[in-house]
N, C-alpha and C positions, 0 to 999 in steps of 0.2 A: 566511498570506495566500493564502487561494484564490482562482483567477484567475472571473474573471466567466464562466457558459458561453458565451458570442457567445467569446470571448478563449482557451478551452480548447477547442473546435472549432477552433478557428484554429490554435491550437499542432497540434493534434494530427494536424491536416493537413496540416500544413508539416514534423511530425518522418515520418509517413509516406512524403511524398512523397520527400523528403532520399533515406528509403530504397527509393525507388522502387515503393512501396504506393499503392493508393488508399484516399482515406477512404469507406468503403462504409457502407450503411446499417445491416448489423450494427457494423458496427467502431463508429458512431456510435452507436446504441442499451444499445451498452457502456460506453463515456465516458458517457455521459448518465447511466445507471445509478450507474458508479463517482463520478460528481461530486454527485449527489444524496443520495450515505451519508457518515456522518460516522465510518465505519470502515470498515476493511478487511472484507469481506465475500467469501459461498462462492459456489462456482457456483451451486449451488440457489438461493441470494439471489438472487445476477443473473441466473440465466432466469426470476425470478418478477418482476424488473421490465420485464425487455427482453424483451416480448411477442412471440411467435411466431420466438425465434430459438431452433435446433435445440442442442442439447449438445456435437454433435460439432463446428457451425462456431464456435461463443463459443471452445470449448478452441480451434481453430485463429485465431481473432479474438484471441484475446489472449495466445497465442503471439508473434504478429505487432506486436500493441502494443506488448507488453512487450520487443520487440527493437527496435524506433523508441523508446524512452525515455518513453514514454505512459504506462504501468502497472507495477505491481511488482508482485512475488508474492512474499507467507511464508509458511513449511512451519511449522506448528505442531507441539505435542505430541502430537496425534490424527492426523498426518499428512495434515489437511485443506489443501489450498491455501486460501490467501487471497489477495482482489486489492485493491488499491487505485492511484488514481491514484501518480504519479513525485511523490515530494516537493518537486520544484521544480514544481511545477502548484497543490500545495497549502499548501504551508509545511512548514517542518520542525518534526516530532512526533517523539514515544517511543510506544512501547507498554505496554501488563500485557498479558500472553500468560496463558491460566488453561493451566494443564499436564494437569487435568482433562478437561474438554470442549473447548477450542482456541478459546474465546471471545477476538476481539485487540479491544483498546479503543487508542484514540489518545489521548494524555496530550502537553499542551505544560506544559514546566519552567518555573522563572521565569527571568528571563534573568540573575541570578547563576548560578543553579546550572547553566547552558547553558552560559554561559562557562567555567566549572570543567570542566564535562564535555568542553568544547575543550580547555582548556588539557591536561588530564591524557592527553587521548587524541593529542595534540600531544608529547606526553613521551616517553608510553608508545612513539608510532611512531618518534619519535628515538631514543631509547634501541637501539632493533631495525633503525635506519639505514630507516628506513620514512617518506614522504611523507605523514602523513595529510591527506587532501582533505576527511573529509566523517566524520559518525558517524550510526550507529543506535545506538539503546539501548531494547532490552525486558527491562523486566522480569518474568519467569516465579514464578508460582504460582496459587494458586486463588481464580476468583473468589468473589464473596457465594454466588450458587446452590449450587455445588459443594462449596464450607464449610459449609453449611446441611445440606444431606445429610448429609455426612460425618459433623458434630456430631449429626446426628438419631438 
């Protein structure tokens, strides 16, 4: 469930301020960006949407986010960051990570298999005297393109 943008400006101004940031007009040209793609995406992505914002202040802009709870980043196989909004902004997804190229796709399970993937991760953190609060799950290999190569 992604929050409406009027509704994810709002959040993301209120987790800023919390931490004592302002919501600046890069900071917003970022969320806009990240709320517009339907996966995690690279810096290059985001300064081809978020017109005339410089390299070094996005990397400091989403430093900044991603410490107020607005964005996350994942280190791929290619060691490319990826950013995407905080899963409570967007709903809770999985990923396929190609371990190839660092292509990430967002994947929702059905809500059996969601459940199982609580329960066991529920288990597993008991088992190790561990609270688990929350899960990610990617699953890593190669997408179609990079298969297609390979096999070429």
């Amino acid at each position: 469930m992604r929050l409406a943008p009027d509704e994810l400006h709002r959040t993301a101004d209120e987790r800023l301020r919390r931490d004592g940031q302002r919501y600046t007009a890069g900071r917003r040209a970022l969320v806009q960006a990240l709320g517009s793609s339907d996966r995690p995406v690279t810096m290059a992505e985001l300064l081809d949407c978020a017109d005339g914002l410089a390299q070094s202040s996005a990397y400091r802009n989403l430093a900044v986010l991603e410490e107020a709870g607005v964005v996350h980043r994942l280190l791929t196989g290619d060691d490319t960051a990826r950013y995407e909004l905080a899963e409570d902004l967007t709903g809770h997804h999985h990923h396929l990570v190609c371990t190839r190229c660092g292509a990430v796709l967002d994947v929702e399970v059905p809500a059996e298999l969601e459940a199982a993937i609580g329960r066991l991760a529920a288990s597993i953190g008991s088992e190790a005297g561990f609270r688990v609060d929350g899960h990610r799950l990617d699953l890593v290999g190669r997408c179609g393109g990079c298969r297609a190569v390979a096999d070429a």
